[in-house]
Kinemage of the C-alpha trace (Angstrom):
@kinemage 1
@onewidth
@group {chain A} dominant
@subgroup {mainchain}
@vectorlist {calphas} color= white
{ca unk a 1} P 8.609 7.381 -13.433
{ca unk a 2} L 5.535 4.933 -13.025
{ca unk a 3} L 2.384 5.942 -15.579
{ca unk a 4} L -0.357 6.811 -13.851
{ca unk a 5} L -3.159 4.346 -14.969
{ca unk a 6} L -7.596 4.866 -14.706
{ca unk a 7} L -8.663 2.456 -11.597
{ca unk a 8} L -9.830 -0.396 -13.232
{ca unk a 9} L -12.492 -1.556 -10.419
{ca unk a 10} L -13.495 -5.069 -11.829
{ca unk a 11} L -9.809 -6.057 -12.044
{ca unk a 12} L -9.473 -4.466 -8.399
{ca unk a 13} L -12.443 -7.143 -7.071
{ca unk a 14} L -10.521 -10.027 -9.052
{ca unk a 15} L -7.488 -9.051 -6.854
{ca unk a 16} L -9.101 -8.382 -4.196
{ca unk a 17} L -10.811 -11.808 -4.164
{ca unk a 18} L -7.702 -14.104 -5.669
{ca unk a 19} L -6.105 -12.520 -2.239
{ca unk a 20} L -2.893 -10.825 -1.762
{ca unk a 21} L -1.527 -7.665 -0.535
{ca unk a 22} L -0.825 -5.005 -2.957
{ca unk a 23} L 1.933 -3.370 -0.846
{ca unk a 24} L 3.619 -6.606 -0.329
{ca unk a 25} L 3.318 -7.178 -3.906
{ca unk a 26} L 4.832 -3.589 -4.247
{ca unk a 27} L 7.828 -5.271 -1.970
{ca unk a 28} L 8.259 -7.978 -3.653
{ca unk a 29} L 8.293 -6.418 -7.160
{ca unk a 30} L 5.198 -8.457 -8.188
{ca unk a 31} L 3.938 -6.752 -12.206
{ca unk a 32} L 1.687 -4.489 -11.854
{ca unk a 33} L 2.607 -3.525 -8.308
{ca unk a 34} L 4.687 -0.878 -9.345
{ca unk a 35} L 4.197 2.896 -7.736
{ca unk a 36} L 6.940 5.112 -7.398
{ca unk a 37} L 8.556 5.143 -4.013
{ca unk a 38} L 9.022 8.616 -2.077
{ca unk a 39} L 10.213 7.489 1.198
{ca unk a 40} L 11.933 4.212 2.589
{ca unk a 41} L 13.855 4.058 6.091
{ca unk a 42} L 13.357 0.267 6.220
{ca unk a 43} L 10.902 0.342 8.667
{ca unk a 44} L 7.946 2.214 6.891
{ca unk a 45} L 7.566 3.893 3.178
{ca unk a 46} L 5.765 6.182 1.381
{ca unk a 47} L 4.928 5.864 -2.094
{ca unk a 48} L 2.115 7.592 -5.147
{ca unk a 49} L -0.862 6.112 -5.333
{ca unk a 50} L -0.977 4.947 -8.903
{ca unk a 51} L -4.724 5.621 -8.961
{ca unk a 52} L -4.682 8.841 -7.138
{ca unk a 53} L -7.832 10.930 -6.157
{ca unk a 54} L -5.199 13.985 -6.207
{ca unk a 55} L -2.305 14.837 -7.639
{ca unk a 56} L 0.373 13.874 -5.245
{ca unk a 57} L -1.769 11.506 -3.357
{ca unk a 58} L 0.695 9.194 -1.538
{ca unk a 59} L 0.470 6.192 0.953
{ca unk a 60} L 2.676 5.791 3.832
{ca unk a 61} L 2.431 2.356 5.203
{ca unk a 62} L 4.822 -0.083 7.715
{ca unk a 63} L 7.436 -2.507 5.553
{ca unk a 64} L 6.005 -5.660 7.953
{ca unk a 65} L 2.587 -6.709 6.415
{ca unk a 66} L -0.272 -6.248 9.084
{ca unk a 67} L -3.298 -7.825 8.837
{ca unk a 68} L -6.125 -5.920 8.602
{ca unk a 69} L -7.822 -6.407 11.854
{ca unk a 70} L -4.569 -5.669 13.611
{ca unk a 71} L -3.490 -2.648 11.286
{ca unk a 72} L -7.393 -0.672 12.279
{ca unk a 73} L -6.177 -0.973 15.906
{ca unk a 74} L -4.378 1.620 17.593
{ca unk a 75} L -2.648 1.342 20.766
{ca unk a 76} L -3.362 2.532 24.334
{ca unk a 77} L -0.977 4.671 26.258
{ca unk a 78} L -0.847 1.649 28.114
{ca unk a 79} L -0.200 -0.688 25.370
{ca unk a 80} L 2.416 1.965 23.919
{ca unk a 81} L 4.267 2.014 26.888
């Protein structure tokens, strides 16, 4: 089980700024990327925030890294189809 750390916000704006995803860091096993995984079907996961607002606050979030203009996007019916 991960521990559950306080959100440390000025080492959030260091990451933030050296750049980097944390969920591909999750992926790739990176220290200090660590949460505890709830769901994987290879495609998309769901994991506990280690910094959660709630208890059981989790994330759900694709495998394939997205950047962040394309990931606030949603698609049309058209583009769907």
């Amino acid at each position: 089980m991960i521990k559950h750390v306080p959100f440390d916000v000025a080492a959030c704006k260091c990451r933030i700024r050296a750049g980097g995803c944390f969920i591909c860091g999750f992926l790739a096993g990176e220290p200090g990327m660590e949460h505890e995984l709830l769901y994987d079907d290879g495609l998309h996961m769901a994991f506990l925030s280690r910094h959660p607002t709630v208890r059981g606050y989790a994330l759900a979030v694709p495998r394939r890294h997205l950047p962040e203009r394309q990931a606030a996007r949603r698609p049309t019916d058209e583009q769907a189809a």
